[in-house]
Every structure is written in C-alpha cells, then in structure tokens.
N, C-alpha and C positions, 0 to 999 in steps of 0.2 A: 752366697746361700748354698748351705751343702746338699747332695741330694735328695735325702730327706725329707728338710723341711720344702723342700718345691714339692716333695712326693703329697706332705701334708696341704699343705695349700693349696693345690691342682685338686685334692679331694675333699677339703671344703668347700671349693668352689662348686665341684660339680655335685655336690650332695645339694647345695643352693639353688642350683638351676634346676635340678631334677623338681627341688618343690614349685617352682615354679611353673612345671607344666600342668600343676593343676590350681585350682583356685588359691589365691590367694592374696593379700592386702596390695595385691599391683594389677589384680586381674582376676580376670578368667583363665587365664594359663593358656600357656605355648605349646603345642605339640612338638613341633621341630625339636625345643631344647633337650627332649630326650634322646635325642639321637646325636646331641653332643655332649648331654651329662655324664649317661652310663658309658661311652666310648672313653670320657678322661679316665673314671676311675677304675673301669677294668685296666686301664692304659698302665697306669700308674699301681693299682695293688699288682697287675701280673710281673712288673718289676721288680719286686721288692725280694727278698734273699732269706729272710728270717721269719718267722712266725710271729715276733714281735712286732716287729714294721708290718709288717700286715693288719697284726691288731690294731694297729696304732690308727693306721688310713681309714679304718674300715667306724674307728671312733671318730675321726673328724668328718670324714663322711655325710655317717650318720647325727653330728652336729651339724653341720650346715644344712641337712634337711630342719633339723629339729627350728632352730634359730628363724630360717623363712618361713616354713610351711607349717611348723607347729610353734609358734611364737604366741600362740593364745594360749600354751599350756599353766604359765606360771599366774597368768591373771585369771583362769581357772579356777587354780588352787586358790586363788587368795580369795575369789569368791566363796567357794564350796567350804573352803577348812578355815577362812576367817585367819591365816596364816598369815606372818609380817611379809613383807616385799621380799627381803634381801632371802630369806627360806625359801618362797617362792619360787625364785630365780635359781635357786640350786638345787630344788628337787627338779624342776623342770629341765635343766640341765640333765641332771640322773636319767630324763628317758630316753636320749640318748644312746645308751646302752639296750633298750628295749623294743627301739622302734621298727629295726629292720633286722631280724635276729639271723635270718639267713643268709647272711654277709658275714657274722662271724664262723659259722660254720664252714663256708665255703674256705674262710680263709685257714683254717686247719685241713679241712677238702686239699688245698692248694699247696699246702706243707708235705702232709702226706701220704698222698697220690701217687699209686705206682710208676715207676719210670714210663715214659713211653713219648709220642710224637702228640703231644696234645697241641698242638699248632697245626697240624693236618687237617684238610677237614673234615676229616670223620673224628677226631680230637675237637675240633669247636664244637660238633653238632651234638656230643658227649656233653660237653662244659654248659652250654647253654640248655640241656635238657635240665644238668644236675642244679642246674641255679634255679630255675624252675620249679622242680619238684620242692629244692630245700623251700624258696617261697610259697610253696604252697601247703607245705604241710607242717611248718615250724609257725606255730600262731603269732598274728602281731595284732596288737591291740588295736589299732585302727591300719585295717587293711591296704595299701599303697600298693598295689601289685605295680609291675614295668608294663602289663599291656593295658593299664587301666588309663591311660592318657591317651590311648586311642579313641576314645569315646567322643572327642573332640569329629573325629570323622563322621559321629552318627549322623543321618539313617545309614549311611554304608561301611556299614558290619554284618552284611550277608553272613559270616562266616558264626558271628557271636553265637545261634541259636545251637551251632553244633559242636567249635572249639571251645567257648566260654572264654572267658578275660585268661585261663591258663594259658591256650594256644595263642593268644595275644602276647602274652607276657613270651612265651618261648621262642617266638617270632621275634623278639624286642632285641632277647639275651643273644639271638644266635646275629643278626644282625650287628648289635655291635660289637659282637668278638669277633665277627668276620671283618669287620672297619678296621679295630687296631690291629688286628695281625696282618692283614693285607697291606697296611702301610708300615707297618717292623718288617717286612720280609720286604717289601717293595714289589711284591707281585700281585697279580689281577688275578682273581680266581670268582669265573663266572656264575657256578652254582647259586648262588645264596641272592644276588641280583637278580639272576631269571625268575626264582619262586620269589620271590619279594613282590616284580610286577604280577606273576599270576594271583598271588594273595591280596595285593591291592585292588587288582583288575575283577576276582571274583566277589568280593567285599562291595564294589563300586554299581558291578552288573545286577546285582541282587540283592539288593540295599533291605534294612527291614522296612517291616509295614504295618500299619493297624489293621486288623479284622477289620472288612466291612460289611460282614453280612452275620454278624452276632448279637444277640440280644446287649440292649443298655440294660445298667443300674443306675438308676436314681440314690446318687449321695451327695447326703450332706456334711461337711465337715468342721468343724466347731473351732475354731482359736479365740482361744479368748483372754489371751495376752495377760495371764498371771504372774507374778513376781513373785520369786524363789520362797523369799520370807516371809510371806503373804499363804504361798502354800502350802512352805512349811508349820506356820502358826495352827494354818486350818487341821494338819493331820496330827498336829499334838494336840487339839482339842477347843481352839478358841472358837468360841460359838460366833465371835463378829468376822473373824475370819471366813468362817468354815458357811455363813448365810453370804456374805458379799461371792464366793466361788459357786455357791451351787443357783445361787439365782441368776447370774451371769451365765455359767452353760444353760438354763435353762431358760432365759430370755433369746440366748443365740441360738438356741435349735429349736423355738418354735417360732423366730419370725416370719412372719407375714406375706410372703414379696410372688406368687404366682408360683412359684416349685414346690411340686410333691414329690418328697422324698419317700424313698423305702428302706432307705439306711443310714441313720447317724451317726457318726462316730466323731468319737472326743479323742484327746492323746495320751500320751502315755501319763498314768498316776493322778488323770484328773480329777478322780473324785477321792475326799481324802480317807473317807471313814473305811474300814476292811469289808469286806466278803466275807458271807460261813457257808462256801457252796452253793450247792444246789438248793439245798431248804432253807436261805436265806432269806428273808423277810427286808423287799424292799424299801426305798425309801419312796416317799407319795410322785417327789419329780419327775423319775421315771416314769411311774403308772402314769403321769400327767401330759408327759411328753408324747409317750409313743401311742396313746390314745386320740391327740388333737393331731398328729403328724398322721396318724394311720399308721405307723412306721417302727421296724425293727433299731435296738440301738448295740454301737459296738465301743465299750468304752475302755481306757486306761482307765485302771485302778489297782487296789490293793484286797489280796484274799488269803485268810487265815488258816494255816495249816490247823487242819482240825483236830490231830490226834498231837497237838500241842497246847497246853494255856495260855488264851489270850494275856495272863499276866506274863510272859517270858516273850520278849522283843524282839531276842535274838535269834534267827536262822527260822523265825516263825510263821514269817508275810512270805506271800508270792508276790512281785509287781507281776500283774496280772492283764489277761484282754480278757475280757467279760461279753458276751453275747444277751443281750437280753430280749424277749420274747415274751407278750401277755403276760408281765408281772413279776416275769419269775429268769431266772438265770436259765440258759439254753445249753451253754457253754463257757467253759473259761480254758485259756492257754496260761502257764505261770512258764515266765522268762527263764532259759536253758541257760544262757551265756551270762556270766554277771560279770560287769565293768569293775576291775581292780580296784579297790580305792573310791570306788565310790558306791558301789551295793555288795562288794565281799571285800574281804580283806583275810591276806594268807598265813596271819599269825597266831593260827591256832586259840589257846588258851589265855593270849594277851587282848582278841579281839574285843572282849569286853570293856574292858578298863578303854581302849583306846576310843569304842563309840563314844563314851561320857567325858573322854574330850574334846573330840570332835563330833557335835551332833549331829553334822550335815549329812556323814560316812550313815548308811542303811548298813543292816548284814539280813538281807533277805536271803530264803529259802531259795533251793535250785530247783527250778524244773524240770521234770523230765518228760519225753514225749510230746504229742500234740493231740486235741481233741478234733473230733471232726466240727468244723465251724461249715456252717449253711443257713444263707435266710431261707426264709417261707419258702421264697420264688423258686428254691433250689439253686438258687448262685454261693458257690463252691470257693471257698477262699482260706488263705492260713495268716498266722497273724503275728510275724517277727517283731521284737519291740527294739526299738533304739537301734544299738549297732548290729544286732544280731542280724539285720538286713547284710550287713556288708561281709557276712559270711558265706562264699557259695556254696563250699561244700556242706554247712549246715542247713543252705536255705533247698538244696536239692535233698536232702531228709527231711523236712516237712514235709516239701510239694510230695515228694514220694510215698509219703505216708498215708495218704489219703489221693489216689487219683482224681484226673478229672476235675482239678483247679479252674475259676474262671479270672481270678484276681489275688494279689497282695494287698493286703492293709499292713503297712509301718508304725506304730505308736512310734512315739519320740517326745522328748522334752530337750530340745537345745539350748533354752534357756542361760546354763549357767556358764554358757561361751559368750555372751551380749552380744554386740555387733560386729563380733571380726570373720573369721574364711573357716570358721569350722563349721556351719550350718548351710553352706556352699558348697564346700569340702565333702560335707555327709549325704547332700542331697546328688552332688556330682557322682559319687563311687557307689549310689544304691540304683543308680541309671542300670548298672551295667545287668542288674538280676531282671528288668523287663527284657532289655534284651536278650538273655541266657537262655529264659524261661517264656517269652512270647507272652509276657502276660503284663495287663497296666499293675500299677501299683500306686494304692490309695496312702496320700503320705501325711500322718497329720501330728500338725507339732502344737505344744503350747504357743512358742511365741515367735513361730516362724523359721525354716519356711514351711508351709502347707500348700498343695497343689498335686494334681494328679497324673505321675508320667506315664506315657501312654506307651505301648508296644515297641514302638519304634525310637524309643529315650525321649521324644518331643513330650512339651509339658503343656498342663491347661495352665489358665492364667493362676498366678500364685496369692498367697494372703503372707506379705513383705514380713521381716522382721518389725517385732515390736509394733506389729496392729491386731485390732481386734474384730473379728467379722465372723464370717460363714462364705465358705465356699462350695455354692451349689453346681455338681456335675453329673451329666449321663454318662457315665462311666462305658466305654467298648468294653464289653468282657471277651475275655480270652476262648477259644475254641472247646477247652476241654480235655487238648490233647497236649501230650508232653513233647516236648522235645530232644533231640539229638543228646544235648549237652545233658538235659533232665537224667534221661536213661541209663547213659553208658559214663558220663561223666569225663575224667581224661581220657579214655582208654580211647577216642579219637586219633589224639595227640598223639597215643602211644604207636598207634597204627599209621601216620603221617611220619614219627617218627623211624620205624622201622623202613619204610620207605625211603625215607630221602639216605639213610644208613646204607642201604642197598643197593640203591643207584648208584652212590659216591662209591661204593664197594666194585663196583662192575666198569665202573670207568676207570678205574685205579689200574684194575683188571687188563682192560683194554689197554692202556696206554702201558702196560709194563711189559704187552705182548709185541709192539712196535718197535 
C-alpha cells in the first residue's frame, strides 16, 4: 500500500473516531478518542507534500466523520424531500465537502504559509491558534467544534464561563500538535504538559454551578409528539389536522396535576396557522389556556411579513417565538439563521419552481435582531430556535442585545431525524451555551428531547423521544449578570494566547544566552 492511500485510511479513521467522541449510534461518546483522532490526522495531513493530497485527506476525513456521526443525514433527506434511497445516499455523501470547512482552508494555510520553523513552539502555538480561529469563524452547518467533547468533563469546566468551547477547542488543537511533533522530532518539550495540568486542575477546582440563591420559574413545557405530515397537513390548511394539533397542546398545557405554572411554552412551529403581529387577533385556545393557567405562554410558530401578501409564500413567513400576554402578542423573535435546504435555499430565482417539488423545503423570511422578550414577573430571557442555539458567537449577540438575561428558551423540532444521534447530538453541543453563559436553558422539542439544562450542563429529567407529555419545572434562573465569555468573547483566548507566546519567547531567550 503506497503512501498515500495509508495517508487516506489513517484519515478516515480518525475522522470516525473523532465522531465518535460525541453522541452517537454506539454511545454517548468517548472523550479520550479525541486526543487520538485529531493527533492521526494532523499526523498524517502535516505529511503530505502537495495541495492535492492535502485535499484529498482533508475529504476522507471529513467522510468518516460524515459516515459515523452524521449517518442520519441521507434518512433525513428521504424523509424531508420524499427522495429515492440511492440520491439520498449521495447528497448525503456531498456534505462531506461542507461539514468541517476549516480543514480545507487550513490545508491551503499549510501549502502556503511563509517559510519558517513551524514545528517550534512558538510555530505550534501559531498552528493551533490558526485552526481555531479558522473553526470559529468559517460557518459549519451543525457546529462540532474540537473543544466541544470536552463537555463530557462537566461540571468541571471552571474555565467555560470565561474561555467558551473556543478556548477549549484551542487547548484541543495545540495539544495535539504538540503530540505528533513531539513524537516526529522524538523530543519532550515540557511547555504544553505543564499548562495542560494547570487547565485541567483549574477546570476541576472550580467546577460550574447552579445559582442558589435566585429566584425560580415556574415552566411548563408541552411535547406533544406530532408527526411531520400530520403537521404539515395542519399548516396547509386541513381542518382535521389542524383541530387533532391544537386540542392536543391544549389538552397538555392545561392538565390538571398540582403545578402552577407561569410560563408555557410549545416548540418550534407548533402552532400551524401564521401571525399578523402585534394586532393580531387570537385564536380562543390561547385566551383559554392562559386564563385557567394564570399563565403567560411562549410558543413556536409561524408570523407574516406584513408589508408582504399573504398570497406570496415565498420569503414571507418568519418561523417565529411568539410571547403571548392577556390575549394579545407581547413579543415575537423571527429566526436569523435559516438551515440550508430546509427553510432557505441558495438558488436565487430557481427557488421557486424547486419548493413545488419539494414541498417539505419552506423559504422563510430572515430575521433580523431580537425583541426584548420578559414575562410579567420580569424574568428576562432570548429565544434561539433550532440550531441557532449551537451558534456562540450569535447566541452572545442576543444575550448582548438586551442585558440582564435570566434564561434561554430553545424552540426545536427534531422530528425529521426519528430515532437516531442527532437529537442527542443537538441537545449534547447546546450544553455548552449554559455553561458559556451561566444561564439554564429551557429546551422544548416536538418529539423529543425536551428537558431543562441547568447552569452547570446537569439536566432535569427529560420527555424521551417519540412521547407525549408535559414537563413541569422550577426553573433556577440565572443571576442577571453576564459573563467573562458574554462580554469580551475570544479576546480572553487572545490574551492567554499572547502570554504563553511570551513566555516560550523568553525561554528561547534564555537558553540561547547559556
């Protein structure tokens, strides 16, 4: 076997193992195997001699993550777009190209990259910054950062509320660049070990924690285990539809059982008919709900660009979080980030013709900004839907936008993943914005999971895939006050970075003076 294809092999593998430090069809995921995934395939792309082979590792790679860890993609598709199997299998293949886009970059990075001693280590602590930033600022459609399998460690992530999953991730990269060069040169170089145990050791001594001296919320959270074409029927207008989903949330949010709520909330796009703002004229369930409840509600749905006609489909609906208050709309948030391929699509002037083959595909409206969302009580909260949770740097423009946060609420509909690791997957990597942010996060799905992770990534008990209930909880709310990571964002990192640049500079220093 030439060197090459060991080059390719060695990086399918460890693209394999890499998904497997997080959830998925074998597990819960192994933390360890990232600190021998990303070692092979740095190992093996810092080898290579052409820009070509580069690309090449950097493709199987990113297929052997796609293959383990995103293997529900093609059953997906065949749900959503009603597509044959064998298409299935080879668009799902095509994201591949898409999943970790900062691996291609790095590997042009790696072509060409001014001459110099990048095997130094002030040359690794370079490389593993630049891998960093590229993952952090070259978008991936569902986020995998390197330090996001640390979460495996919570509560001890003392560090999360000020580094954020970057400094994790940068810790990851520099780590195992300091592995395989240390064993290609066959020399011990102390550095990167020392800060390793102090970053462990401060992470361990300082673990997070739930407020305990904060006001609760009283929430209730509604799943009520709808199925896709069930809900899709109800929002194109079938009246048997559209009465089996609204009596159903509204049988499950006024059960009976000893808990007063003061905030319901449904998931993403649960209710099917549109919004026309604020002077919207609701429907009696609401007014029926939050008068027998006493209780404010926060729901998924759908809300009409106004200075559009509701006869034009296209780019016209917000998916929406709706606040409702005595009858009438409070607030709404319309979703910023829309998922490719399944609420926009990038083909301009073909977009149309292609919803009316695939009718599953939405092309909702983009939102922009955030309203300030607050019930009665004054409990302070912003209200990311679906993946937009798994965005830090957008979920620190929310929180920013409005101080003085007490909680997350997540809309979600996972639905059209059924029962494999992507609603494991999504609930594992939105852990990481309690802990960023010091704040719980209220997570509520149609059909699972729903539960409420608290401060410290710990969860209450959940409502499983594919059941139907209510989960009632006293939610800890958050303090009020922002965070390290909220505030300054990397520019931590940037200033740990400059440091350990400084020291290795001054030791260099030192010993060239001996």
């Amino acid at each position: 076997m030439n060197s090459l294809l060991k080059s390719i092999l060695y990086s399918f593998v460890a693209g394999c193992l890499y998904a497997f430090t997080y959830p998925s069809f074998l597990g819960t995921g192994w933390f360890p195997l990232l600190f021998i995934a990303l070692p092979i395939f740095i190992w093996r792309l810092e080898g290579t001699e052409t820009l070509k082979q580069s690309l090449i590792l950097v493709f199987f790679y990113n297929l052997g993550l796609n293959v383990t860890g995103f293997y529900w993609i093609p059953q997906t598709l065949r749900e959503f777009g009603q597509l044959p199997y064998f298409i299935s299998v080879i668009l799902g293949a095509l994201f591949s190209f898409i999943l970790q886009p900062h691996w291609w970059i790095y590997g042009f990075w790696k072509k060409f990259r001014p001459g110099w001693n990048w095997y130094s280590e002030r040359g690794v602590l370079i490389s593993a910054l630049i891998l960093t930033l590229l993952e952090r600022y070259f978008p991936q459609q569902f986020p995998i950062y390197a330090g996001s399998p640390w979460l495996h460690l919570a509560p001890y992530l003392g560090l999360a509320p000020i580094l954020g999953v970057v400094g994790f991730s940068f810790m990851t990269y520099w780590v195992a660049m300091e592995s395989i060069t240390q064993l290609s040169m066959r020399k011990f170089r102390s550095q990167v070990w020392i800060f390793l145990v102090i970053f462990v050791g401060f992470n361990t001594l300082y673990p997070a924690r739930n407020p305990t001296n904060t006001p609760k919320l009283a929430v209730r959270i509604v799943q009520a285990n709808i199925g896709n074409f069930m809900k899709i029927s109800g929002e194109q207008g079938d009246d048997v539809s559209l009465d089996v989903i609204t009596k159903n949330y509204q049988k499950l949010s006024t059960v009976q059982n000893g808990f007063v709520p003061k905030l319901i909330v449904w998931p993403e796009t649960a209710y099917p008919h549109p919004f026309y703002g604020q002077q919207s004229e609701l429907s009696p369930i609401f007014g029926e709900t939050m008068k027998s409840q006493n209780a404010e509600m926060l729901i998924g749905g759908y809300e009409q660009d106004t200075s559009k006609t509701i006869f034009d489909m296209i780019e016209s609906i917000y998916n929406a979080s709706l606040l409702l208050s005595d009858d009438k709309i409070k607030a709404s948030y319309h979703k910023n980030i829309l998922i490719p391929f399944g609420e926009t699509l990038p083909f301009g002037p073909f977009n149309r013709k292609i919803v009316t083959m695939v009718p599953a595909v939405s092309l909702f409206a983009r939102g922009e900004g955030t309203p300030l969302m607050e019930t009665k009580d004054k409990f302070r909260f912003v209200t990311p839907i679906c993946y937009e949770i798994l965005e830090s740097n957008y979920m620190r423009s929310l929180l920013n936008q409005y101080q003085g946060n007490h909680l997350i609420v997540n809309h979600t509909n996972d639905s059209w993943y059924g029962n494999t690791a992507e609603p494991y997957q999504h609930l594992f990597l939105s852990k990481w914005r309690a802990l960023e942010f010091n704040l719980p996060i209220v997570r509520s799905t149609n059909t699972g999971i729903t539960s409420v992770i608290y401060a410290d990534a710990s969860e209450s008990k959940r409502l499983e895939i594919g059941t139907e209930g209510t989960l009632d909880v006293m939610v800890p709310t958050g303090s009020g006050q922002s965070t390290v990571y909220q505030d300054y964002g990397a520019l931590p990192l940037y200033a740990l970075f400059l440091f350990l640049i400084l020291e290795t500079w001054i030791r260099d220093r030192k010993n060239s003076l001996i």
